[in-house]
C-alpha distance (Angstrom), angle and dihedral (degrees) to the residues before:
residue distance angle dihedral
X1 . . .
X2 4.11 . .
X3 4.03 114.1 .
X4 3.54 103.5 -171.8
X5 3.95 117.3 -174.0
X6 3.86 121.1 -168.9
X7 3.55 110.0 -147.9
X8 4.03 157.9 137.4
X9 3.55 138.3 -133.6
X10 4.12 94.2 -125.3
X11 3.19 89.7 57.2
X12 3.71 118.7 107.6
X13 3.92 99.5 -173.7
X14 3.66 92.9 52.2
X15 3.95 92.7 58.8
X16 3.86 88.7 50.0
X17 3.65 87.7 44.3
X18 3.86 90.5 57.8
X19 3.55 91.7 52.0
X20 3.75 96.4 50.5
X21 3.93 89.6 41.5
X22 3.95 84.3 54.1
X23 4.04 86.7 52.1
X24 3.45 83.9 53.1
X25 3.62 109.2 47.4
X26 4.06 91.2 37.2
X27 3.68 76.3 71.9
X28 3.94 106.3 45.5
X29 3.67 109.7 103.3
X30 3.79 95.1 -137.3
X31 4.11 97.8 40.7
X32 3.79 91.8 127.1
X33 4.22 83.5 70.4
X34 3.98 94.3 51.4
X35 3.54 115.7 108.2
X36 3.69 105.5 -158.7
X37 4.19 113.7 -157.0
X38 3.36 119.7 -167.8
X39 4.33 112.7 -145.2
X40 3.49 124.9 -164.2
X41 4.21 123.9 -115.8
X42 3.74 121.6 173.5
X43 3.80 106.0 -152.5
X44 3.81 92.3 -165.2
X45 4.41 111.5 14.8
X46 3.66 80.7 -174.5
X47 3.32 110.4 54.2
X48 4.01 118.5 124.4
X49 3.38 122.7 -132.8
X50 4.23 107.4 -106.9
X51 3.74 108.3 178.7
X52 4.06 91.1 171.4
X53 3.86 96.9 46.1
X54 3.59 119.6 88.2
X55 3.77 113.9 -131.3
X56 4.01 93.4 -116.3
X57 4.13 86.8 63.7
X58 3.94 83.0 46.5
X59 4.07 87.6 51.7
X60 3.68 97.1 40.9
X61 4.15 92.1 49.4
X62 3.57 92.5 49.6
X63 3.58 106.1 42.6
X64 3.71 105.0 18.7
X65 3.34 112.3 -108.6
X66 3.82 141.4 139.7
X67 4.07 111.8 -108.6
X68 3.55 83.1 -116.7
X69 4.05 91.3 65.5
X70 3.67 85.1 38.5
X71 3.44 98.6 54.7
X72 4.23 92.2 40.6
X73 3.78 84.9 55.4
X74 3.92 90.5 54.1
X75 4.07 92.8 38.3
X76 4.16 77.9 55.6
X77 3.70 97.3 54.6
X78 3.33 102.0 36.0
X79 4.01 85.6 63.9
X80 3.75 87.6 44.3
X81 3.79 89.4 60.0
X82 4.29 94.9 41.8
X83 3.98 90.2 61.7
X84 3.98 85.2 60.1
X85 3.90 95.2 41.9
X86 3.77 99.3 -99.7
X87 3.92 125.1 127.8
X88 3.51 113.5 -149.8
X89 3.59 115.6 -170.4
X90 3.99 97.3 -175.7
X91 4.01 99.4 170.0
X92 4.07 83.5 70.4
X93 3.66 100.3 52.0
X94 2.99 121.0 115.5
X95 4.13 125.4 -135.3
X96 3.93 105.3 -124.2
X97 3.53 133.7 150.3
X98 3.66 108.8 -113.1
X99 4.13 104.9 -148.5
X100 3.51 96.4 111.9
X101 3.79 91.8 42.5
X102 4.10 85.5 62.6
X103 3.85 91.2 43.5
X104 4.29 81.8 58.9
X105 3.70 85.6 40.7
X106 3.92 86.8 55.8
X107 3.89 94.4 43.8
X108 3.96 88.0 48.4
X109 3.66 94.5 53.1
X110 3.89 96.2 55.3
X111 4.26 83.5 57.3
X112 4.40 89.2 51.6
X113 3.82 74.2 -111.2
X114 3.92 93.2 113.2
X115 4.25 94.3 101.9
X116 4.34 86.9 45.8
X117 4.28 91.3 55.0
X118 3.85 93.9 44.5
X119 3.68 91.5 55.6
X120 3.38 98.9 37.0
X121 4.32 89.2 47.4
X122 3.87 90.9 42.2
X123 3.95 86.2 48.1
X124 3.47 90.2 50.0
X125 3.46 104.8 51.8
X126 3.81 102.7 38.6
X127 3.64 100.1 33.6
X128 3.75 116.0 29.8
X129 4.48 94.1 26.1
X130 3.80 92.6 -126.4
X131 4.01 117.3 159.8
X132 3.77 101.2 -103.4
X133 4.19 90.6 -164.8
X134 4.17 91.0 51.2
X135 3.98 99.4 111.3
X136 4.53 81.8 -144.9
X137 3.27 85.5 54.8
X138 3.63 101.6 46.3
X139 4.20 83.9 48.0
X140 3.36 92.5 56.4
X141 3.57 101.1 48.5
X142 3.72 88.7 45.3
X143 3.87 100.8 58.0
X144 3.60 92.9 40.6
X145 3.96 88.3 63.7
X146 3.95 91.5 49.3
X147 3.74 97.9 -86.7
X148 3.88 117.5 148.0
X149 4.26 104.1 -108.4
X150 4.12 84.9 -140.4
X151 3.65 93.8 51.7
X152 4.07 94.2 51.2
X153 3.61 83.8 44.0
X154 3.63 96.1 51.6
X155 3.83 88.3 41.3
X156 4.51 96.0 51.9
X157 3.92 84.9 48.3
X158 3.41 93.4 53.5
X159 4.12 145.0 43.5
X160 3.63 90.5 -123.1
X161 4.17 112.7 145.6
X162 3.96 84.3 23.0
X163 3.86 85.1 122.2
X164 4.25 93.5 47.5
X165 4.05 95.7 50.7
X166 3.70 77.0 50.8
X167 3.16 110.2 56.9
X168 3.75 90.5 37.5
X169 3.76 86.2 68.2
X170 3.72 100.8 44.4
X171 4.15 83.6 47.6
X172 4.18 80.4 54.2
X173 3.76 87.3 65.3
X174 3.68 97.2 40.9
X175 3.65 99.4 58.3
X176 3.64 94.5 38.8
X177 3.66 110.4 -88.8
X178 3.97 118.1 156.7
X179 3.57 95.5 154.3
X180 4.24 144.3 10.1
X181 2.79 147.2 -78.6
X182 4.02 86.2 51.6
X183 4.02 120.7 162.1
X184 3.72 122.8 -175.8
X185 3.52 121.0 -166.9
X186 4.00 128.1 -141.5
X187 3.97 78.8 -22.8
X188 3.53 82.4 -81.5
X189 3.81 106.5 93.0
X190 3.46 140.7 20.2
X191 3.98 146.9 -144.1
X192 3.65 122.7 -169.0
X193 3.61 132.5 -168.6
X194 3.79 126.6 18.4
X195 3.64 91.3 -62.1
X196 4.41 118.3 173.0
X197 3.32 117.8 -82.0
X198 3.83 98.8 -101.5
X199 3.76 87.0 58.8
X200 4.14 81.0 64.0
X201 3.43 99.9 37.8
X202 4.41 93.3 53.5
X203 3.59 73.6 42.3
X204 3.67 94.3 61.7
X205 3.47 100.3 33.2
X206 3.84 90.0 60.4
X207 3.84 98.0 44.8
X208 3.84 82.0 44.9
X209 3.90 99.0 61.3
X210 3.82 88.7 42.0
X211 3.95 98.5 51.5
X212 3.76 88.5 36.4
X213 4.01 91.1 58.2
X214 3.46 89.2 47.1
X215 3.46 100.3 54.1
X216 3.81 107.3 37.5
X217 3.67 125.3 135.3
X218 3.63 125.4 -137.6
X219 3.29 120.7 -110.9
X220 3.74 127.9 -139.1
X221 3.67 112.9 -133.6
X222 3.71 97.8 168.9
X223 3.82 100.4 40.4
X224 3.64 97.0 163.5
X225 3.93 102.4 57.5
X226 3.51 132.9 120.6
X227 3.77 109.8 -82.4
X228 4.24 132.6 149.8
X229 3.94 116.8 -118.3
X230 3.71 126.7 -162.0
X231 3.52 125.3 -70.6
X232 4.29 86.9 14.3
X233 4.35 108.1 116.9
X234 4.15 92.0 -133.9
């Protein structure tokens, strides 16, 4: 059964949400038979790469606030993220577009690699201050998940997966997405936010019943009755 989760690197709820979705699914009886696809969302396409501004001057500019109420917010999500095992470190991030980090995203997926570069982006980006948009950086990060350094190479000096971030984003508004993290379920139901991991796992369990019902195969209880095959004159 498909998983898909809309998300972005900057985004600090959709880390915490992977963790608590990982709770969750570390606890789903069938988790060996979910197919988890990672989608692209860009929170802000327009975004300019800033390498000396610190991300509470990129908060306060954008929504208004004093550094103070930027900084509280950040102080608040960085705890958020320690009660799930994550360590933010939000006064070194750095303020980057992420389009060509979804591009890698893209390339990763087609190698079953697409869980590996989301952790290793989001880790990257809240923990360890790295610039996410810096096409070394993005090389870096890519072979040390398993990634082929041509193909990342090929893939910076290029515009390839331009069309799948795309049409990730347009299937965002589609199914209902307004905001990330945002999982939907067997394209039947739908979670958004980092909720807590029983949220996921009734989640599951319903989407579960529903894809299992729809899939079952018949079983033959009387294999050895009389029956006609093809190509036999019954």
């Amino acid at each position: 059964m498909d998983v898909e989760i809309w998300s972005d690197i900057m985004c600090p709820f959709c880390y915490i949400g992977k963790r608590k979705f990982e709770q969750a699914l570390n606890q789903f009886e069938h988790k060996e038979q979910i197919n988890i696809v990672w989608k692209s969302f860009q929170l802000n396409p327009d975004m300019k790469t800033q390498p000396g501004k610190s991300i509470n001057q990129y908060l306060a500019e954008v929504k208004g606030w004093s550094l103070a109420e930027a900084q509280r917010m950040n102080d608040h999500v960085t705890g958020m993220a320690r009660e799930v095992g994550l360590s933010y470190d939000l006064n070194k991030a750095v303020v980057a577009n992420s389009w060509d980090a979804h591009r890698l995203i893209q390339l990763a997926k087609q190698h079953g690699l697409g869980d590996a570069i989301e952790e290793r982006l989001f880790r990257a980006y809240f923990t360890e201050g790295r610039d996410t948009s810096d096409h070394a950086t993005l090389l870096e990060l890519g072979t040390e998940i398993g990634l082929e350094a041509t193909a990342v190479e090929q893939l910076l000096n290029s515009n390839q997966f331009a069309d799948a971030v795309n049409r990730d984003v347009y299937e965002a508004q589609q199914v209902g997405a307004r905001g990330v993290p945002f999982f939907v379920l067997n394209r039947r139901y739908a979670v958004s936010g980092a909720q807590q991991p029983e949220t996921f796992l009734g989640a599951l369990n319903t989407a579960w019943t529903e894809w299992e019902n729809a899939n079952s195969v018949l079983t033959d209880v009387q294999a050895d009755g009389p029956a006609c095959t093809p190509g036999e004159v019954c």
